[in-house]
DRENTI-554948 format. One record per atom (N, C-alpha, C): atom name; residue number from 1; y, z, x. Coordinates in pm, whole numbers, plus 50000, padded with zeros to 5 digits. Atoms other than C-alpha are relative to their C-alpha. Last residue first. Layout:
N
atom=CA	nr=NUM	yy=Y	zz=Z	xx=X;
...
***
This chain:
155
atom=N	nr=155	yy=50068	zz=50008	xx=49911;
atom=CA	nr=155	yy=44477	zz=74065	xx=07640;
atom=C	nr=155	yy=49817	zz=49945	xx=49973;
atom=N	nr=154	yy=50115	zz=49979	xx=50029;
atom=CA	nr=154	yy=44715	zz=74106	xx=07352;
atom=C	nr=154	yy=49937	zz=49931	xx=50128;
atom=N	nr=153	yy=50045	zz=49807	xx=50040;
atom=CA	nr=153	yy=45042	zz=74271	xx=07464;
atom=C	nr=153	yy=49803	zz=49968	xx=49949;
atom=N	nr=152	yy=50106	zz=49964	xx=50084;
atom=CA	nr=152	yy=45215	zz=73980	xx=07585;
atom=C	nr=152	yy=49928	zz=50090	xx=50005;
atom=N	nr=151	yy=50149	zz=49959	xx=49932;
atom=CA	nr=151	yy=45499	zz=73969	xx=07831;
atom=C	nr=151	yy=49926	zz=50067	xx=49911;
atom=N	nr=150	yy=49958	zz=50056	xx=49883;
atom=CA	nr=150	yy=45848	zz=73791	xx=07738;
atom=C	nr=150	yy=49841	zz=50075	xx=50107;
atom=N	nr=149	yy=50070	zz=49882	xx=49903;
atom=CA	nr=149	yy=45783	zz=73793	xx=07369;
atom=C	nr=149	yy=50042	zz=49951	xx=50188;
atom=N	nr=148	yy=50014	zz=50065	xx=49831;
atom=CA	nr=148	yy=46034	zz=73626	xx=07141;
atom=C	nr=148	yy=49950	zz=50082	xx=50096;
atom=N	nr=147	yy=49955	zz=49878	xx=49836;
atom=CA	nr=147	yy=45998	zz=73749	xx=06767;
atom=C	nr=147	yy=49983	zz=49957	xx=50128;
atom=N	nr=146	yy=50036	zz=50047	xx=49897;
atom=CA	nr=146	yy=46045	zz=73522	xx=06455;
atom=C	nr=146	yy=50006	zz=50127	xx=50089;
atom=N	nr=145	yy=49883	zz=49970	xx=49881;
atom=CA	nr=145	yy=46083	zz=73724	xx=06145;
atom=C	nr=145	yy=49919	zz=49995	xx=50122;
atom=N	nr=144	yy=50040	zz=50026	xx=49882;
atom=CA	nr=144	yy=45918	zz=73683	xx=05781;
atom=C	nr=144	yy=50068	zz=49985	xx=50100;
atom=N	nr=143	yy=49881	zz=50038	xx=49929;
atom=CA	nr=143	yy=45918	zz=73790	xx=05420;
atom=C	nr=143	yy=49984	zz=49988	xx=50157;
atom=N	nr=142	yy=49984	zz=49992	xx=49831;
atom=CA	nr=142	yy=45698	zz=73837	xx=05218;
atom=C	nr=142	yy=50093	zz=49976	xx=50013;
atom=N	nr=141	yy=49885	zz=50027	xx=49912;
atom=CA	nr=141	yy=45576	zz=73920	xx=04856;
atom=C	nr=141	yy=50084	zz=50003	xx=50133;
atom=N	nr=140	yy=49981	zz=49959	xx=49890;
atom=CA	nr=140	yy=45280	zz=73993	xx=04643;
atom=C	nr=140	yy=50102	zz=49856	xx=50056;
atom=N	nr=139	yy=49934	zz=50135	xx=49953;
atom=CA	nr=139	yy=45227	zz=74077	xx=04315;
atom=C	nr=139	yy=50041	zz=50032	xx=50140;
atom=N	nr=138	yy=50077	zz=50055	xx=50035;
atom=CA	nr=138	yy=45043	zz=74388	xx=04111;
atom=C	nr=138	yy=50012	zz=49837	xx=50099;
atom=N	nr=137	yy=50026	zz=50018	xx=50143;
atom=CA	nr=137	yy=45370	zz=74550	xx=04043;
atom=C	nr=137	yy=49888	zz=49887	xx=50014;
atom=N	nr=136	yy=49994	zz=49926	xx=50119;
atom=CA	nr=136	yy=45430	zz=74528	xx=04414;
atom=C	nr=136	yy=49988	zz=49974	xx=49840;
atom=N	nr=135	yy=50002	zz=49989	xx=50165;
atom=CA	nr=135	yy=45255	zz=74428	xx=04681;
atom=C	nr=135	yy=50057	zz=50078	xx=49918;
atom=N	nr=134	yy=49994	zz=49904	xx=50130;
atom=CA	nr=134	yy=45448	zz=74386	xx=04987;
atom=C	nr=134	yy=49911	zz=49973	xx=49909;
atom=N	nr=133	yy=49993	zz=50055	xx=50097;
atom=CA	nr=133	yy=45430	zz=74104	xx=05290;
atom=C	nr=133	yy=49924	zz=50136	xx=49931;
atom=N	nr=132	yy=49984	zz=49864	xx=50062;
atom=CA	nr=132	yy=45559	zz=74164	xx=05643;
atom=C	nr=132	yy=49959	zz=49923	xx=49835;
atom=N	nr=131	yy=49990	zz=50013	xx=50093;
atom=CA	nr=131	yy=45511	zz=73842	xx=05867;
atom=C	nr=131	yy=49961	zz=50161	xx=49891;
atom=N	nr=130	yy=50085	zz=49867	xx=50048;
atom=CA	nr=130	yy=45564	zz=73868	xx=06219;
atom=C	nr=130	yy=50075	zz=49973	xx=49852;
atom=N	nr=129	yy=49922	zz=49951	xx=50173;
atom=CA	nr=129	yy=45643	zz=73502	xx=06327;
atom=C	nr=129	yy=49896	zz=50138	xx=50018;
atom=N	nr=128	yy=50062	zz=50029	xx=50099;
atom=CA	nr=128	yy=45538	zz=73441	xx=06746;
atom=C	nr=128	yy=50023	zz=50097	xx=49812;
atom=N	nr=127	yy=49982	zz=50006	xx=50104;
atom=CA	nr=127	yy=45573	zz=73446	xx=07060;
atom=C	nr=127	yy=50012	zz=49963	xx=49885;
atom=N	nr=126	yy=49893	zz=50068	xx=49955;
atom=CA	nr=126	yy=45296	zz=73582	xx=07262;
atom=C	nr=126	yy=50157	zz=50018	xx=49890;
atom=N	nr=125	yy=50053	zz=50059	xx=49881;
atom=CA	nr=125	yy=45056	zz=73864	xx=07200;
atom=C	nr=125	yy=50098	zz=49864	xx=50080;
atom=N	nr=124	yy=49968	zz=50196	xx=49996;
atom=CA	nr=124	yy=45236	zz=74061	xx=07005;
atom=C	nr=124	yy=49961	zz=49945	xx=50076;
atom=N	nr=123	yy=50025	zz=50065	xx=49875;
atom=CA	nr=123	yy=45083	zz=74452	xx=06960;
atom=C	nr=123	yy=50052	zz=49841	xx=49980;
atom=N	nr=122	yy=50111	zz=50072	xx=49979;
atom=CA	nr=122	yy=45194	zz=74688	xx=06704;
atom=C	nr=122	yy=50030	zz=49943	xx=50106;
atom=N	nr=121	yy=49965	zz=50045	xx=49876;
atom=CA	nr=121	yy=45437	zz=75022	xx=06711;
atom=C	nr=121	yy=49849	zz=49897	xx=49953;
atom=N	nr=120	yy=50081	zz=50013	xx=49892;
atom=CA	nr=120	yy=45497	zz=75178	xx=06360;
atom=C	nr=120	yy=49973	zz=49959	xx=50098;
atom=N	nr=119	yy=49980	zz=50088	xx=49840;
atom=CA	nr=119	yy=45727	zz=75205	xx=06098;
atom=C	nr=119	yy=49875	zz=50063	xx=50055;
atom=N	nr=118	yy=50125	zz=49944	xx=49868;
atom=CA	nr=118	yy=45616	zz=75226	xx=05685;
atom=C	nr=118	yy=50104	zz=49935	xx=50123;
atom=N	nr=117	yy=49983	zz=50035	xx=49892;
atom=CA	nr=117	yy=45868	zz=75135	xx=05346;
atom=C	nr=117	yy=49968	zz=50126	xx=50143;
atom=N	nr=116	yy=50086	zz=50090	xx=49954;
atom=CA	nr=116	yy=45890	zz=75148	xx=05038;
atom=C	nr=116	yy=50035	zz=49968	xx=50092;
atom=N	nr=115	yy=49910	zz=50108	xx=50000;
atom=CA	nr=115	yy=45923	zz=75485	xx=04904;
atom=C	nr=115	yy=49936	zz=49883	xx=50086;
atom=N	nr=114	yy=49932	zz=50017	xx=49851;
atom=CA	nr=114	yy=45674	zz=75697	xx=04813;
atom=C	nr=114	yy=50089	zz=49877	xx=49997;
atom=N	nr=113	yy=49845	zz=49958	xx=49975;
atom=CA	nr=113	yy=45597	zz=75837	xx=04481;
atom=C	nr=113	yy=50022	zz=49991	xx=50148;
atom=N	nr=112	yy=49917	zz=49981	xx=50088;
atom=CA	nr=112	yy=45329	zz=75622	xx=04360;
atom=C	nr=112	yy=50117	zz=50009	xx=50064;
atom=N	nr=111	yy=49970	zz=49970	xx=50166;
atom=CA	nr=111	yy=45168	zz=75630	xx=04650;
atom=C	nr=111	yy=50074	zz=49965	xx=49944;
atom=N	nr=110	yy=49906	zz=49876	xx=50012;
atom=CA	nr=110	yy=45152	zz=75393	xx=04961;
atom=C	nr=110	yy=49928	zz=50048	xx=49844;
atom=N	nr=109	yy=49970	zz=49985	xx=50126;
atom=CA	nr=109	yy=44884	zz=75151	xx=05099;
atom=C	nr=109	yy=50038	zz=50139	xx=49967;
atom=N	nr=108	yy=49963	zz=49843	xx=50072;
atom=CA	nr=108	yy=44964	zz=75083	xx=05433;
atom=C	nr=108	yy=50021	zz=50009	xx=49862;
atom=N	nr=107	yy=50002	zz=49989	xx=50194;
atom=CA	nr=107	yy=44777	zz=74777	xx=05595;
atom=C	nr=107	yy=50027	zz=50155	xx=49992;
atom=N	nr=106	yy=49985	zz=49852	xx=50149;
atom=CA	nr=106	yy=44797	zz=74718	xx=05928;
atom=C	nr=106	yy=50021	zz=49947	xx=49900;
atom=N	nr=105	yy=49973	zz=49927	xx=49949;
atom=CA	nr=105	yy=44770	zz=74383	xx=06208;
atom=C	nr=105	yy=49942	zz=50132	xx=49918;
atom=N	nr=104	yy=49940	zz=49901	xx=50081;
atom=CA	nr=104	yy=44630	zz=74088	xx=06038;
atom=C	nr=104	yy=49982	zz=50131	xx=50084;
atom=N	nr=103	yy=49904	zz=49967	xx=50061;
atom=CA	nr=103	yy=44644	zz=73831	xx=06278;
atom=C	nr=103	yy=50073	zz=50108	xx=49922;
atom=N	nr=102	yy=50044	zz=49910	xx=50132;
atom=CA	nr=102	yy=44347	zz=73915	xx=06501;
atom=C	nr=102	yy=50128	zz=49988	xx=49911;
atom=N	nr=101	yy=50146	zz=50026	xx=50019;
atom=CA	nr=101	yy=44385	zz=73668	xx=06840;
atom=C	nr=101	yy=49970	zz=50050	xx=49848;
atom=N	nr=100	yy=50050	zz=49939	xx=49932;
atom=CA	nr=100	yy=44813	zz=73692	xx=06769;
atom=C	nr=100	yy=49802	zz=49993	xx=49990;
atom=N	nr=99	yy=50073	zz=50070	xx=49810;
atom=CA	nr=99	yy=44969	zz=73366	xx=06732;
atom=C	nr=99	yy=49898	zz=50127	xx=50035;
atom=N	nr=98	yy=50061	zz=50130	xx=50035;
atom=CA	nr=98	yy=45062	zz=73464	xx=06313;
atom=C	nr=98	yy=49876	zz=49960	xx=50162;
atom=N	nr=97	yy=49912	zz=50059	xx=49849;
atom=CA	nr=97	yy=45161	zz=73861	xx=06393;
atom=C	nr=97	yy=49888	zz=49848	xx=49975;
atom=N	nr=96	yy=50072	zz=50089	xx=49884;
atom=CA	nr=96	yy=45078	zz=74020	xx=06044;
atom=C	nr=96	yy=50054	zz=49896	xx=50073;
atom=N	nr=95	yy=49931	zz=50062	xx=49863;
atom=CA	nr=95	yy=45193	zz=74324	xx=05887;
atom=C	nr=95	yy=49912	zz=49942	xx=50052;
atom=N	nr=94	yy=50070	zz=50044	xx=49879;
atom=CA	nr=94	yy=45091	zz=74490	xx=05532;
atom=C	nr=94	yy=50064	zz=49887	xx=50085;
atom=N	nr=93	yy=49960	zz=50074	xx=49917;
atom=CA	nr=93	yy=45229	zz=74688	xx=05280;
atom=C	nr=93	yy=49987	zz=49986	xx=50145;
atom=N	nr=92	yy=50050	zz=49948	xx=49859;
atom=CA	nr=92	yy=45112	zz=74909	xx=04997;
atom=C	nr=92	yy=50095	zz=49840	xx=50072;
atom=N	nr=91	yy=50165	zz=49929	xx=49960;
atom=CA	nr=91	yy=45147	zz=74956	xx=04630;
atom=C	nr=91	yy=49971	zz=49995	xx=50086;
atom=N	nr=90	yy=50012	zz=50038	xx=49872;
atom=CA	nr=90	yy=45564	zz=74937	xx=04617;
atom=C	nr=90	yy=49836	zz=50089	xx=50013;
atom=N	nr=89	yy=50137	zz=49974	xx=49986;
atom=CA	nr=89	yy=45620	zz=75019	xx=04270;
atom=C	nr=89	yy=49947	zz=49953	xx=50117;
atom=N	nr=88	yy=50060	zz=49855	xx=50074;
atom=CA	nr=88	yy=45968	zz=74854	xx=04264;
atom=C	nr=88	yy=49898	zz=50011	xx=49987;
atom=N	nr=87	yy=50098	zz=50020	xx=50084;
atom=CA	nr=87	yy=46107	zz=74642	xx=04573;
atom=C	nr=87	yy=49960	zz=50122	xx=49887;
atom=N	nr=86	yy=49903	zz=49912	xx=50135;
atom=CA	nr=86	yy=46410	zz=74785	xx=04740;
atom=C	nr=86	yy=49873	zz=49938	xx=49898;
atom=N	nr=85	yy=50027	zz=50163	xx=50135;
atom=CA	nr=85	yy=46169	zz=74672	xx=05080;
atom=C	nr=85	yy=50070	zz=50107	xx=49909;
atom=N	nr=84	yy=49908	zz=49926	xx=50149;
atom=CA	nr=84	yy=46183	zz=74833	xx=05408;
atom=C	nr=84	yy=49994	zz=49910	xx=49918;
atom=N	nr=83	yy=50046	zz=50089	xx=50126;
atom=CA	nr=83	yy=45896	zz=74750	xx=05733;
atom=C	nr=83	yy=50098	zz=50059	xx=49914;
atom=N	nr=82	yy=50037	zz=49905	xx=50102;
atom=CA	nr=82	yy=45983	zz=74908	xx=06053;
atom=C	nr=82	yy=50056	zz=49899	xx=49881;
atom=N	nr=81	yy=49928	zz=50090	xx=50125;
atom=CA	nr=81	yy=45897	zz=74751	xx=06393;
atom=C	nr=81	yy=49978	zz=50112	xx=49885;
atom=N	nr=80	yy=49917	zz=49953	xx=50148;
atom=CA	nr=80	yy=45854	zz=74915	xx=06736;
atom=C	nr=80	yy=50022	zz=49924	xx=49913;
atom=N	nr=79	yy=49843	zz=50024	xx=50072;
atom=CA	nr=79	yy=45682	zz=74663	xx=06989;
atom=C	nr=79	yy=49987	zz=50097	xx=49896;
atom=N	nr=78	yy=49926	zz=49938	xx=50082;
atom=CA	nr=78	yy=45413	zz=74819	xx=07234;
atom=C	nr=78	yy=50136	zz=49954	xx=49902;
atom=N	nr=77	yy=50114	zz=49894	xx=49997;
atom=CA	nr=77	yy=45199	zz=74599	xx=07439;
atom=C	nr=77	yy=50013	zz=50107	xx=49886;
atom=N	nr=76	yy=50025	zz=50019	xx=50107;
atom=CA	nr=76	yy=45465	zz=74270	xx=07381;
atom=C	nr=76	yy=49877	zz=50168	xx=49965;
atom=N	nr=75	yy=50136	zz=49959	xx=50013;
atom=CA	nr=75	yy=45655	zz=74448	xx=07628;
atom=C	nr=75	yy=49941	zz=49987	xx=49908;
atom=N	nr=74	yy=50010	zz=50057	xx=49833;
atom=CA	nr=74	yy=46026	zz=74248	xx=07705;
atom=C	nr=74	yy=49827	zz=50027	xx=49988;
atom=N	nr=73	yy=50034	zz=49911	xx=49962;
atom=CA	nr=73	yy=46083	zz=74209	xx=07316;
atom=C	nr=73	yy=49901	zz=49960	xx=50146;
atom=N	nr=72	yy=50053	zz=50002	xx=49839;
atom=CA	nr=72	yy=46356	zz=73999	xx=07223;
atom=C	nr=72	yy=49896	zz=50094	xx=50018;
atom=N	nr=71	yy=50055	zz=50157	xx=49961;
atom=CA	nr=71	yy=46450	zz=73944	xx=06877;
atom=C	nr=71	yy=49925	zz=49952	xx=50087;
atom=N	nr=70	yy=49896	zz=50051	xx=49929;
atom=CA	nr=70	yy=46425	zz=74351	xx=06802;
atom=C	nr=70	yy=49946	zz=49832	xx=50032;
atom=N	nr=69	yy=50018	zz=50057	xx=49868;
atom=CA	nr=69	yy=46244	zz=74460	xx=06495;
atom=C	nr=69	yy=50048	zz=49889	xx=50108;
atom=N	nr=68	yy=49878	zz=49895	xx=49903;
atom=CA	nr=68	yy=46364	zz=74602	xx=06151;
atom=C	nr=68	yy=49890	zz=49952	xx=50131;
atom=N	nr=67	yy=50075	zz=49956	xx=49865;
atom=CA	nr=67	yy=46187	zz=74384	xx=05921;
atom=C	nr=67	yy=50097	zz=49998	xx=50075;
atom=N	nr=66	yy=49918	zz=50010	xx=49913;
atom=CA	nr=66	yy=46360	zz=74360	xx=05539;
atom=C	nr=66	yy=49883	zz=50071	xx=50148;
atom=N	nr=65	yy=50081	zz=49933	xx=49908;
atom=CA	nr=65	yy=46196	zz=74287	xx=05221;
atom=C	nr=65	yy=50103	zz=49976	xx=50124;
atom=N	nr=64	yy=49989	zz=49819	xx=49997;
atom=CA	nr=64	yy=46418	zz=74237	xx=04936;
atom=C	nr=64	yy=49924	zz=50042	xx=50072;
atom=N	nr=63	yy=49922	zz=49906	xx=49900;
atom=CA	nr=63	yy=46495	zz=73893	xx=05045;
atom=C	nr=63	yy=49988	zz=50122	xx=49998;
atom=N	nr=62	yy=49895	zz=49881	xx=50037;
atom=CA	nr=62	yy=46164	zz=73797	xx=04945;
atom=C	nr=62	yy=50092	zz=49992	xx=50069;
atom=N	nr=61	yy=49846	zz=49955	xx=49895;
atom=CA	nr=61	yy=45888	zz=73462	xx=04985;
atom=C	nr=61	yy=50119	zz=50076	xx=49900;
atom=N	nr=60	yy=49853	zz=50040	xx=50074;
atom=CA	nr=60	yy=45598	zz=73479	xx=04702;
atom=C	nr=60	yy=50120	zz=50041	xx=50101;
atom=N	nr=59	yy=49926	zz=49917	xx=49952;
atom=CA	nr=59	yy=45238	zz=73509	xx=04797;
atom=C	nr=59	yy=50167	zz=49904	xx=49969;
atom=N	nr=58	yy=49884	zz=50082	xx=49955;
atom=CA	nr=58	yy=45011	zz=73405	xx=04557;
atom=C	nr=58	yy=50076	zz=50076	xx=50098;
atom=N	nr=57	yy=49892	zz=49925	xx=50066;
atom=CA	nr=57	yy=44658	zz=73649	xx=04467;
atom=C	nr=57	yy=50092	zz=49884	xx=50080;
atom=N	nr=56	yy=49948	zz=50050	xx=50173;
atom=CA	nr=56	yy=44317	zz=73488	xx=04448;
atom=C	nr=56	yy=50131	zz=50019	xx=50004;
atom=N	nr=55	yy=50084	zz=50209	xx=50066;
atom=CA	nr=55	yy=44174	zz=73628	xx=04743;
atom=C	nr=55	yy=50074	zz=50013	xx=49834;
atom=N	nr=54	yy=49934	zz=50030	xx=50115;
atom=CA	nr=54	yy=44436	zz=73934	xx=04918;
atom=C	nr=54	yy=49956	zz=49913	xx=49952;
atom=N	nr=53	yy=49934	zz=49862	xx=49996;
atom=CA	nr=53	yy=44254	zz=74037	xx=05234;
atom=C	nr=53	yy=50078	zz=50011	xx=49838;
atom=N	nr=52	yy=50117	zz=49843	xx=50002;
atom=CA	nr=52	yy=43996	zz=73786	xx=05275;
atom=C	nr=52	yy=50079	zz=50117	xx=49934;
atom=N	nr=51	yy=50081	zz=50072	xx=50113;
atom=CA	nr=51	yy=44275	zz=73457	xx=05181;
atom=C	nr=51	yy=49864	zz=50101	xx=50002;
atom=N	nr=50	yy=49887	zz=50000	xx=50094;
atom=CA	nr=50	yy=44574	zz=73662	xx=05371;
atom=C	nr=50	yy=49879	zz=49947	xx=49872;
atom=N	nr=49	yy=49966	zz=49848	xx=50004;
atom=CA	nr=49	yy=44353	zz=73692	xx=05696;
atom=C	nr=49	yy=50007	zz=50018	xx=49849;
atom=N	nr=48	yy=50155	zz=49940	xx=50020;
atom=CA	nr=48	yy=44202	zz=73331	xx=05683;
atom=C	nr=48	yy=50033	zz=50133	xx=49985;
atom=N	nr=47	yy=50057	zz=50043	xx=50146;
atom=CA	nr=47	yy=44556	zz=73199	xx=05621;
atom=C	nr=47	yy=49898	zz=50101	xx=49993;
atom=N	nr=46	yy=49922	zz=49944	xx=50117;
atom=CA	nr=46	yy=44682	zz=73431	xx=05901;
atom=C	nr=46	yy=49945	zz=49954	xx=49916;
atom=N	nr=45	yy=49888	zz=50022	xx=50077;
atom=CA	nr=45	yy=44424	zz=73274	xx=06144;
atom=C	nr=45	yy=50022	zz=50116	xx=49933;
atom=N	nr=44	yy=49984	zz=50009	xx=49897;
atom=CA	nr=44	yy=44108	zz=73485	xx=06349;
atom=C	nr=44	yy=50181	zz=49889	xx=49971;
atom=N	nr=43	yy=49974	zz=50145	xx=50081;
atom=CA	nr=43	yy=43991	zz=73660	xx=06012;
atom=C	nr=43	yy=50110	zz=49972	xx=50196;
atom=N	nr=42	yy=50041	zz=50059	xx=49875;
atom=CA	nr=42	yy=43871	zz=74008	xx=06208;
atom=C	nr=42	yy=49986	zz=49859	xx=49992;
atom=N	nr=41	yy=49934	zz=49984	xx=49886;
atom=CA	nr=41	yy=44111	zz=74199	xx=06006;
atom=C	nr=41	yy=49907	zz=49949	xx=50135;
atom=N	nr=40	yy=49856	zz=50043	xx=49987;
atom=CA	nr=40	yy=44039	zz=73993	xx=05692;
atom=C	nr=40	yy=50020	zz=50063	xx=50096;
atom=N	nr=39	yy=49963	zz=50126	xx=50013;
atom=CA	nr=39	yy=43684	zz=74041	xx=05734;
atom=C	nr=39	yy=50123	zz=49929	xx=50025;
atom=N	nr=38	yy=49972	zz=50071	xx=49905;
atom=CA	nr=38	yy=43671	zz=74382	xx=05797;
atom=C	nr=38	yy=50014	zz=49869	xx=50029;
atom=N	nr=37	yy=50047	zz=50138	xx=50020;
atom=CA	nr=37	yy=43799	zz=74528	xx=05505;
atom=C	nr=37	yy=49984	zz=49895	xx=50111;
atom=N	nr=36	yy=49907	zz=50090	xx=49870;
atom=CA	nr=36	yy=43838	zz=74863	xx=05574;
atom=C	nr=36	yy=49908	zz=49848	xx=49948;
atom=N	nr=35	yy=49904	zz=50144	xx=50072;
atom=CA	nr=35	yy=43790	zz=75018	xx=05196;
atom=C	nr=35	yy=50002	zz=49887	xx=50108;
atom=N	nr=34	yy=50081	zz=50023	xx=50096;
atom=CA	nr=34	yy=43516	zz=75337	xx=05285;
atom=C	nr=34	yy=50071	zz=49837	xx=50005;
atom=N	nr=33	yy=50118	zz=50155	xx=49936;
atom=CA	nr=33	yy=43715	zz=75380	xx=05629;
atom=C	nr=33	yy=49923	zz=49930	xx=49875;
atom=N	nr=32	yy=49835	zz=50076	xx=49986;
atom=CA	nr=32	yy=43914	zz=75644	xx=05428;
atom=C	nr=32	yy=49955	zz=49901	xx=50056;
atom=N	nr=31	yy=50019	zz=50040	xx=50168;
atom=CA	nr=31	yy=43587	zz=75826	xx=05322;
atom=C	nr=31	yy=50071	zz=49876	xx=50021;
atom=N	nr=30	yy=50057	zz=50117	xx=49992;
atom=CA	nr=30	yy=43590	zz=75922	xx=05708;
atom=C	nr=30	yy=49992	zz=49921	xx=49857;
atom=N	nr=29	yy=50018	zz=50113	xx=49914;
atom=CA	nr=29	yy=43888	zz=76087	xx=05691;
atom=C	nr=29	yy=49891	zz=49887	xx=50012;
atom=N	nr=28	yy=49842	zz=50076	xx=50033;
atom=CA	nr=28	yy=43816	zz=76299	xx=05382;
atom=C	nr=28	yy=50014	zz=49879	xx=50068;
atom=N	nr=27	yy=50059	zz=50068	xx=50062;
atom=CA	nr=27	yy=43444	zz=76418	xx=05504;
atom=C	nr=27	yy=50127	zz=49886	xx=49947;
atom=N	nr=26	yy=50057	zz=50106	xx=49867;
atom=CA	nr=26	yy=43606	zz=76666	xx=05735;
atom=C	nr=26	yy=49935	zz=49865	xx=49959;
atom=N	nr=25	yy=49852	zz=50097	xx=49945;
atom=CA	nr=25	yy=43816	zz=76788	xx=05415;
atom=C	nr=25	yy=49960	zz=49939	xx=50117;
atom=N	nr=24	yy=49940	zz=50131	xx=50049;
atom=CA	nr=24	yy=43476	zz=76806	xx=05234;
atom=C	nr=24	yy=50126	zz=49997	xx=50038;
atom=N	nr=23	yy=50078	zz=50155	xx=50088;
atom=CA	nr=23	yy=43310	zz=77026	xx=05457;
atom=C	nr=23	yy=50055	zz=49906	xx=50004;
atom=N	nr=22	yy=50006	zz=50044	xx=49900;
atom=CA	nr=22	yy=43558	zz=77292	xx=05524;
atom=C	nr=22	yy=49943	zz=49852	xx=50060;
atom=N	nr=21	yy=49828	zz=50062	xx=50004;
atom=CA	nr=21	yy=43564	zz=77298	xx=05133;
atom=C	nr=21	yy=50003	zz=49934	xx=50159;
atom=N	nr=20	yy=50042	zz=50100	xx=50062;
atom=CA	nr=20	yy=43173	zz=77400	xx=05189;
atom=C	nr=20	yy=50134	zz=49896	xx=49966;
atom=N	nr=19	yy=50141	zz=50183	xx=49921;
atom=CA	nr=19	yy=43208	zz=77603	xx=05458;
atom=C	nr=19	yy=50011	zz=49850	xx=49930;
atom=N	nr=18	yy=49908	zz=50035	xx=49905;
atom=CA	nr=18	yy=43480	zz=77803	xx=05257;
atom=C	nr=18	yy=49955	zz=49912	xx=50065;
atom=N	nr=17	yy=49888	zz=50062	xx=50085;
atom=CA	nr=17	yy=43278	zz=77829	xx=04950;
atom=C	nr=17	yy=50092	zz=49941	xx=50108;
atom=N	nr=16	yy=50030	zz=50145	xx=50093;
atom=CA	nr=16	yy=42977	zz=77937	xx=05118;
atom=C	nr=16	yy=50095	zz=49931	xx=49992;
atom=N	nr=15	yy=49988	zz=50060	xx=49865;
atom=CA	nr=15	yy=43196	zz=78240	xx=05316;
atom=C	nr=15	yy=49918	zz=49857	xx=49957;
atom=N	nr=14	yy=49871	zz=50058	xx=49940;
atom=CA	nr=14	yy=43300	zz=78348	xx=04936;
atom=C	nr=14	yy=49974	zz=49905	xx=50123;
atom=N	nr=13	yy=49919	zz=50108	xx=50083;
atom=CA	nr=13	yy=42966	zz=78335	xx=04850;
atom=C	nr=13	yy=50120	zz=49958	xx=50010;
atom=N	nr=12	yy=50075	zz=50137	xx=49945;
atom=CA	nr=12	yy=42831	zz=78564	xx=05110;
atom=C	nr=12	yy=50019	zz=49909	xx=49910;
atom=N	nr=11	yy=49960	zz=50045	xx=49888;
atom=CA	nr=11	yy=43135	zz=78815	xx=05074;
atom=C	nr=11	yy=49900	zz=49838	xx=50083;
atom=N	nr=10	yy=49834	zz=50027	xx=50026;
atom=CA	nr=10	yy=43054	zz=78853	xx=04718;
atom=C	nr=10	yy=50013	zz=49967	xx=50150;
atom=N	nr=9	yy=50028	zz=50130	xx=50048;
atom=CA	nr=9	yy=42667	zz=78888	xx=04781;
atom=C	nr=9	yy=50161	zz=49934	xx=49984;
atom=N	nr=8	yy=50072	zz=50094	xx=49935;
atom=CA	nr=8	yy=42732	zz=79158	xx=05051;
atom=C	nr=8	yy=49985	zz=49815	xx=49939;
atom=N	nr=7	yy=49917	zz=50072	xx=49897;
atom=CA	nr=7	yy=42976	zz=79315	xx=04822;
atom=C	nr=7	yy=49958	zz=49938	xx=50139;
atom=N	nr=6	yy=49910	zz=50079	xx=50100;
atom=CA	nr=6	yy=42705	zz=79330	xx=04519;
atom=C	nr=6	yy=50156	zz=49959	xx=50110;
atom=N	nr=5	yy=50101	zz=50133	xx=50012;
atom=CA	nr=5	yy=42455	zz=79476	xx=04789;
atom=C	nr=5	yy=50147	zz=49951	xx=49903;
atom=N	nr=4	yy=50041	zz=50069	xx=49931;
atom=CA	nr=4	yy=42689	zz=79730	xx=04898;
atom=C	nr=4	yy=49924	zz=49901	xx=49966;
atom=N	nr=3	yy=49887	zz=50034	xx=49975;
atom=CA	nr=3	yy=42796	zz=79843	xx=04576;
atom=C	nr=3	yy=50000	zz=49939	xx=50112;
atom=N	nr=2	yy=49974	zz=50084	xx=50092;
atom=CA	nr=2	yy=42457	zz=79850	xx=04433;
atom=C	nr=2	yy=50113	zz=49919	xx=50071;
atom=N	nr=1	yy=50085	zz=50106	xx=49951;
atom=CA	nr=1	yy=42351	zz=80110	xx=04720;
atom=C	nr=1	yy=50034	zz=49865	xx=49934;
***
């Protein structure tokens, strides 16, 4: 009789435990919203973006940043671009389209051990500079690349 009750309580603690993990990895994602800073992504300039999103901090023109995106793009709806930097400690890096209604596009803050450098597909509304700018070691650094739209993406 023991042995049943004592593997009743064992099997109902284990299934606890699992719920409860189940839980907190559904809880994960939204945590991740905790930081969004909406200000700077609903700052309607770049300055205003760059002065919510980063206050106080300089930005410092790079060659060691490099944007991989074509001169021409026929569909501003979808452009491919991919961000690289030889930078060291690369704490995150963010993309913003100057003409577009919402300048600041993304923000990817990396680990430690990642390298530097995010792709992804944003939106261009006309054309207009896409500006890529790094923090690393605490400091932040850009670099920047005209793009020629031939049919805008923001509506």
């Amino acid at each position: 009789m023991n042995i049943r009750r004592r593997t009743f309580i064992s099997y109902l603690a284990s299934g606890a435990g699992i719920i409860v993990t189940g839980v907190g990895g559904l809880l994960k994602p939204i945590l991740a919203f905790a930081d969004w800073n909406v200000d700077a992504f609903n700052a309607e300039t770049e300055a205003g973006a760059l002065v919510e999103f980063f206050p106080g901090l300089e930005v410092t023109p790079s060659d060691a940043i490099f944007i991989g995106v074509h001169d021409l793009v026929e569909n501003g709806s979808v452009v491919p671009i991919k961000v690289n930097t030889d930078l060291p400690n690369v704490e995150s890096i963010a993309i913003l389209v100057e003409k577009n209604p919402n300048p600041l596009i993304a923000n990817f803050n990396l680990s430690p051990a990642c390298a530097g450098f995010v792709a992804t597909r944003i939106k261009v509304g006309e054309p207009s500079n896409i500006t890529a700018i790094v923090k690393s070691d605490g400091k932040l650094y850009s670099t920047t690349k005209f793009v020629e739209v031939v049919e805008g993406g923001c509506d």
